[in-house]
C-alpha positions as CSV (number, residue, x, y, z in Angstrom):
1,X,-49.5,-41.9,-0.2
2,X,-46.3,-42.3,1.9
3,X,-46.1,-45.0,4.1
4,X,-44.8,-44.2,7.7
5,X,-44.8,-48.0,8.4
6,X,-44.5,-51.4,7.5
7,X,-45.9,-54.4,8.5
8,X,-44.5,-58.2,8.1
9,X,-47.9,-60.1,8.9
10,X,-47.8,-63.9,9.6
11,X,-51.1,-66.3,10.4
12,X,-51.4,-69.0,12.2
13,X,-54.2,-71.4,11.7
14,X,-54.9,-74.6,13.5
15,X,-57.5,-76.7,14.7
16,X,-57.9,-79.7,15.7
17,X,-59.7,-82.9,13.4
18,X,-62.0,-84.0,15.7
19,X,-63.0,-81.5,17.9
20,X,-65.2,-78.4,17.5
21,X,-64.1,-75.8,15.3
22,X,-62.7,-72.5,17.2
23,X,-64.7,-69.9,15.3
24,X,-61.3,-68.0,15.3
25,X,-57.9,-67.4,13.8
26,X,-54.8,-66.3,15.4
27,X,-53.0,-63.3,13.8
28,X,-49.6,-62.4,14.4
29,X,-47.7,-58.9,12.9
30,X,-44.3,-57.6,13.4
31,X,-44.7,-53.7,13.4
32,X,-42.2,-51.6,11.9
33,X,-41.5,-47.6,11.4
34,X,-40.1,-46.3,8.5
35,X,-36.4,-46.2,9.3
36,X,-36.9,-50.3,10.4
37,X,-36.9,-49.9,14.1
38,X,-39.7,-51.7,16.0
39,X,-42.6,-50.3,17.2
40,X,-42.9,-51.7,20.8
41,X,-45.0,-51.5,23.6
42,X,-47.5,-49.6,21.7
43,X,-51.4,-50.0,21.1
44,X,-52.1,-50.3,17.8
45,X,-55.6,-49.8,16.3
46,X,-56.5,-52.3,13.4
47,X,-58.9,-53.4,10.9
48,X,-59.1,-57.1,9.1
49,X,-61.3,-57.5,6.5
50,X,-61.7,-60.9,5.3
51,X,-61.9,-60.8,1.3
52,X,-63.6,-63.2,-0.9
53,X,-62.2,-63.8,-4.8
54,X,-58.8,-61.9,-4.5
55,X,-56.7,-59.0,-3.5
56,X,-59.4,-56.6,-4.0
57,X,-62.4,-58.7,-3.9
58,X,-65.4,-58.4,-1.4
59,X,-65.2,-58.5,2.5
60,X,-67.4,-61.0,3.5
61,X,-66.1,-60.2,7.0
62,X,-64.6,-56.9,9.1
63,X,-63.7,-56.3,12.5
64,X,-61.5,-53.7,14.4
65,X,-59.1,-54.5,17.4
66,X,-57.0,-52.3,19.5
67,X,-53.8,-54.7,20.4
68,X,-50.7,-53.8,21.9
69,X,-47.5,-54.6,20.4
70,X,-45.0,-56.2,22.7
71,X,-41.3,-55.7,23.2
72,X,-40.4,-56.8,20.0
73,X,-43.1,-55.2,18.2
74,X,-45.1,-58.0,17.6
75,X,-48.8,-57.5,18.1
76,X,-50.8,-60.8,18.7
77,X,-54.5,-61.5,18.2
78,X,-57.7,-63.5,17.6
79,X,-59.4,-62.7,14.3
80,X,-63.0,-64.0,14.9
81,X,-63.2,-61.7,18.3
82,X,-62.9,-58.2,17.6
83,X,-65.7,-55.4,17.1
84,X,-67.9,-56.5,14.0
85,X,-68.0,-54.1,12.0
86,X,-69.8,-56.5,9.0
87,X,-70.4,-59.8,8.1
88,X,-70.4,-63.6,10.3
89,X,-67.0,-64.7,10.9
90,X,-69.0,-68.3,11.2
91,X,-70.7,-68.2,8.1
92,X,-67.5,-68.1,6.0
93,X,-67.8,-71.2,3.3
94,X,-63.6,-71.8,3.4
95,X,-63.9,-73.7,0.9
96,X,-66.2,-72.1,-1.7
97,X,-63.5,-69.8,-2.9
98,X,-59.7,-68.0,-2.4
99,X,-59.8,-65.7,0.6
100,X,-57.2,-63.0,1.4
101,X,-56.8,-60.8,4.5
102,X,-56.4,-57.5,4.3
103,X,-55.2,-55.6,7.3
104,X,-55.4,-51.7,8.0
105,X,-53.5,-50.3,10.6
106,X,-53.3,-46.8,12.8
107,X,-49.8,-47.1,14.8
108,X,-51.0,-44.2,17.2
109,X,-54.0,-46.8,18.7
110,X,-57.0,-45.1,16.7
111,X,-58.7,-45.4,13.5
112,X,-56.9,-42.9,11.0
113,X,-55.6,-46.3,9.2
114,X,-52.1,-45.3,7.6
115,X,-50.7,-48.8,6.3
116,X,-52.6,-51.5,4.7
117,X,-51.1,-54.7,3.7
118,X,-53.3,-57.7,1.9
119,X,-52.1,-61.4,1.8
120,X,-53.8,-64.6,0.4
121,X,-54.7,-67.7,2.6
122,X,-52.9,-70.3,0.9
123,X,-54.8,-72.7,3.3
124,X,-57.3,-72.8,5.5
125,X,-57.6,-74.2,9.2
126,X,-58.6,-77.9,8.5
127,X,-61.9,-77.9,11.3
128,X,-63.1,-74.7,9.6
129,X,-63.4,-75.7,6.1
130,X,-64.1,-80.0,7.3
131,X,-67.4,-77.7,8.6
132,X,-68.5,-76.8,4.5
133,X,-66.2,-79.8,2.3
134,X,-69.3,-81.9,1.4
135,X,-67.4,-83.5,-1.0
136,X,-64.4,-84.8,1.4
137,X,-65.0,-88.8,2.0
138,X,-63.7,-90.0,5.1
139,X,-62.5,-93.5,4.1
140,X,-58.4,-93.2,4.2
141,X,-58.4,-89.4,5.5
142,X,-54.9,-88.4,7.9
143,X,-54.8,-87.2,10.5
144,X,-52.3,-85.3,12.6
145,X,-49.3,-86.8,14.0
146,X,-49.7,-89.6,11.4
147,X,-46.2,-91.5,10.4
148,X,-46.8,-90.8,6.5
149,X,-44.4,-89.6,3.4
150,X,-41.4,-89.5,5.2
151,X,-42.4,-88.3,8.7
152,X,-45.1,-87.0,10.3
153,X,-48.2,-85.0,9.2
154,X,-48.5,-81.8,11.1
155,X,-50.9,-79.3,9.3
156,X,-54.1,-80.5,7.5
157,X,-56.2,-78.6,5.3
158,X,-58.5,-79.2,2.5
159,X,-57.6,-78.3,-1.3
160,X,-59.4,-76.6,-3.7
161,X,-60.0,-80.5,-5.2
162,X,-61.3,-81.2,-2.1
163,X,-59.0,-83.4,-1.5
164,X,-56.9,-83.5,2.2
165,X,-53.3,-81.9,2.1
166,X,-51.1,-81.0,4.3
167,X,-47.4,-80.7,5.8
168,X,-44.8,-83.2,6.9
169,X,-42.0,-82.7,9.4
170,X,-38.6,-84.7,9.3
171,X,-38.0,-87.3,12.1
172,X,-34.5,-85.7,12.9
173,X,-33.0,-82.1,13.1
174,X,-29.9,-81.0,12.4
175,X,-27.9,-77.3,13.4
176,X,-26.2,-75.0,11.2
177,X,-25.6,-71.4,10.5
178,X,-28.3,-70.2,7.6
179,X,-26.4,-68.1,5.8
180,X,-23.1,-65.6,5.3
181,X,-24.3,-62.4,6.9
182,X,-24.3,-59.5,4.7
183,X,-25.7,-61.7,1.7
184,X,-29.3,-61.2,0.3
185,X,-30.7,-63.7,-1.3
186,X,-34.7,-62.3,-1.5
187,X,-36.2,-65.5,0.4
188,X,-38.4,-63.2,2.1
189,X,-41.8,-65.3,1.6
190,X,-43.8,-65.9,4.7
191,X,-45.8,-68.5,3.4
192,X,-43.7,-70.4,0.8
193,X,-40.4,-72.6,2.1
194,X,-40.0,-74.4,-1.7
195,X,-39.4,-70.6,-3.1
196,X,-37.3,-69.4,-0.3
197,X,-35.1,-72.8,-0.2
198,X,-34.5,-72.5,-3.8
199,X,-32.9,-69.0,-3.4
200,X,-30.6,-70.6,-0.5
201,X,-28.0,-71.5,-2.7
202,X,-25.2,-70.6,-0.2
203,X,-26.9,-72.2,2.9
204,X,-25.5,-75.2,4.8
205,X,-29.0,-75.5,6.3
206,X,-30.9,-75.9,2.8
207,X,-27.9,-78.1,1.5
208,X,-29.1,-80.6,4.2
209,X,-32.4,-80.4,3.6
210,X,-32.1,-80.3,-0.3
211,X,-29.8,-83.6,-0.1
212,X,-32.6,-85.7,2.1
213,X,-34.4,-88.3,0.3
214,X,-36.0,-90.1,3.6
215,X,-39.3,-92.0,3.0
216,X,-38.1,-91.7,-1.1
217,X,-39.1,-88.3,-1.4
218,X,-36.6,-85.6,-2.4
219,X,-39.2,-82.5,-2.0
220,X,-38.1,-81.7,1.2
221,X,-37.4,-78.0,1.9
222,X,-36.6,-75.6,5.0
223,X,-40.2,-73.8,6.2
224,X,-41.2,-70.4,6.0
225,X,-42.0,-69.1,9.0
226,X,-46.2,-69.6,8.9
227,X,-44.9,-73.2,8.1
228,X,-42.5,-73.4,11.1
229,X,-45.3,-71.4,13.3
230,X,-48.1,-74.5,12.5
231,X,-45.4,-77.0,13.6
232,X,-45.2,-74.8,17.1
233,X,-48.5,-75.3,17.1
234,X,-49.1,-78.5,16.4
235,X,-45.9,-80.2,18.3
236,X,-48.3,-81.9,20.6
237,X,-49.3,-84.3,17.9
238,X,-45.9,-84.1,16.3
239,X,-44.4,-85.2,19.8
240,X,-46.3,-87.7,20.1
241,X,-45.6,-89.3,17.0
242,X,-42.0,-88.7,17.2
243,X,-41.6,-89.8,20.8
244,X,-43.3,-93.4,19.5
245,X,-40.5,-93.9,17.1
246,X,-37.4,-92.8,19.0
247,X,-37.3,-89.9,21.9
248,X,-34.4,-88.4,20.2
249,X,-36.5,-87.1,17.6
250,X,-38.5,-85.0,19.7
251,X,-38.8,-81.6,18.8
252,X,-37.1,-79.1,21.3
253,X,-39.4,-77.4,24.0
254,X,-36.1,-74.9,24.6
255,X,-34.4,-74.3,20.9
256,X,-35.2,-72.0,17.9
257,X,-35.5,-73.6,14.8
258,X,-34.2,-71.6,11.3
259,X,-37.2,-70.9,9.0
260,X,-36.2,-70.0,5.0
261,X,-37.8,-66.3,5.6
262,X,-34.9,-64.0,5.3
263,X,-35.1,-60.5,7.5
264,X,-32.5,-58.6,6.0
265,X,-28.7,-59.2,4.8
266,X,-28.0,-60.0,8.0
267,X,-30.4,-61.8,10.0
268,X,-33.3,-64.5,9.0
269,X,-36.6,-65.5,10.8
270,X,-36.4,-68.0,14.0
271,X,-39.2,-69.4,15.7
272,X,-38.9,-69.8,19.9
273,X,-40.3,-73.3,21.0
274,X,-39.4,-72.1,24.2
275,X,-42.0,-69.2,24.0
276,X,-43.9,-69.4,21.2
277,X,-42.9,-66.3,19.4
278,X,-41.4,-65.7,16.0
279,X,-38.3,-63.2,16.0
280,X,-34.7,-63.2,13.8
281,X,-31.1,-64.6,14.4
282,X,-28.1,-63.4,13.0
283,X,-27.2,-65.6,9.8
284,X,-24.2,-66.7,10.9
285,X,-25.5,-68.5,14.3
286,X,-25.6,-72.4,14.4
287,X,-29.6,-72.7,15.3
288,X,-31.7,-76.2,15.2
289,X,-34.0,-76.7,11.8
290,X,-36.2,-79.3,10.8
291,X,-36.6,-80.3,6.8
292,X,-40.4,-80.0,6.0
293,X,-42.6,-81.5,2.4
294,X,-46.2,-81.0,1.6
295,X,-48.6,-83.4,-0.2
């Protein structure tokens, strides 16, 4: 079937550790037509499906929304809110299985659904799956904004070993172009900074990150965007933290910061601090970025 649009669809899951689970998810998708212009100030109509076991496994949960995308194309909202169509958002066992969303999409603001885009959750928000992880002791658990691994914990979630994990942001930031514009290098992962970093080979920004070995660790990589997007998030914590070693570290209320995603040859993804929106810089702009590890 030929596709009249594309969609570049990012997540953003938070929550925080000790307070009641949001029985939601924010959703974010960049919505493009066919000859890659945006599709702005439009209502959209859309359909997530939660699935349970893989790409095309079961929806344990659908709902429909009617969104409207903004200047830049970029539709935001709440999955957990919309029209039920089947299943209990709250009744979701996080951590009983993989999950993907699946996303179906009329651009025109109705229901004949002409794009459809899946994508796994490689993580889940932290409160969510704490409400099902029987097996998850609390004797020597994180928590966010804790000084650990080289920096400080940002994003927590709970493995499939049930086990916490999470992400670690850098005490300091540098600035540097991201790449040569009109080079591709296929780093176009939204949810995966260690495979886009590694395709950077021509970057001053992932040179600095690849040559930091603070705290002894070596892993450290530029974020994707869904990476960069839960440090937005969670910069309160993050601030806090950073401000109690040294109030230079802080991160920026007024910069974007680099992710690893690439757009095209000529631009890669930026995140706004000052705003809270994702969009893309041309390669060739000096723009803030923070190195990033998981554990």
């Amino acid at each position: 079937m030929k596709r009249i649009f594309t969609i570049v669809a990012v997540l953003l899951m938070t929550a925080n550790v000790w307070a009641q689970a949001p029985e939601k998810m924010s959703y974010q998708a960049v919505v493009r037509n066919s000859s890659d212009a945006l599709v702005t100030t439009q209502a959209v109509g859309m359909q997530i499906s939660i699935l349970q076991g893989g790409a095309t496994g079961t929806p344990v949960y659908v709902e429909t929304q009617t969104p409207t995308t903004n200047a830049n194309g970029l539709v935001s909202l709440e999955i957990g809110t919309g029209t039920v169509v089947s299943g209990d958002f709250t009744t979701i066992d996080w951590g009983n299985d993989t999950y993907f969303i699946n996303t179906e999409t009329d651009p025109t603001g109705g229901t004949s659904y002409s794009i459809t885009g899946t994508s796994q959750l490689m993580s889940v928000p932290y409160a969510l799956h704490a409400k099902t992880a029987e097996n998850f002791s609390s004797a020597g658990a994180h928590y966010l904004g804790e000084e650990f691994g080289g920096g400080v914990i940002y994003h927590l979630y709970i493995g499939s070993d049930s086990n916490q994990h999470g992400l670690i942001v850098n005490k300091t930031e540098s600035t540097a172009v991201w790449q040569a514009t009109g080079t591709t290098t296929n780093a176009t992962r939204s949810w995966d900074g260690v495979y886009n970093t590694n395709l950077m080979t021509s970057s001053a920004a992932a040179a600095y990150v690849n040559a930091l070995a603070d705290g002894g660790f070596t892993d450290w990589y530029l974020p994707s965007i869904d990476e960069l997007r839960r440090l937005y998030a969670n910069r309160d914590f993050a601030n806090k933290a950073l401000n109690a070693i040294g109030g230079a570290t802080l991160l920026s209320n007024t910069a974007y910061y680099w992710s690893s995603t690439e757009y095209s040859a000529a631009n890669a993804f930026v995140f706004g601090f000052f705003d809270g929106y994702a969009a893309y810089g041309n390669k060739s702009v000096a723009f803030s970025f923070r190195a990033v590890r998981a554990f």
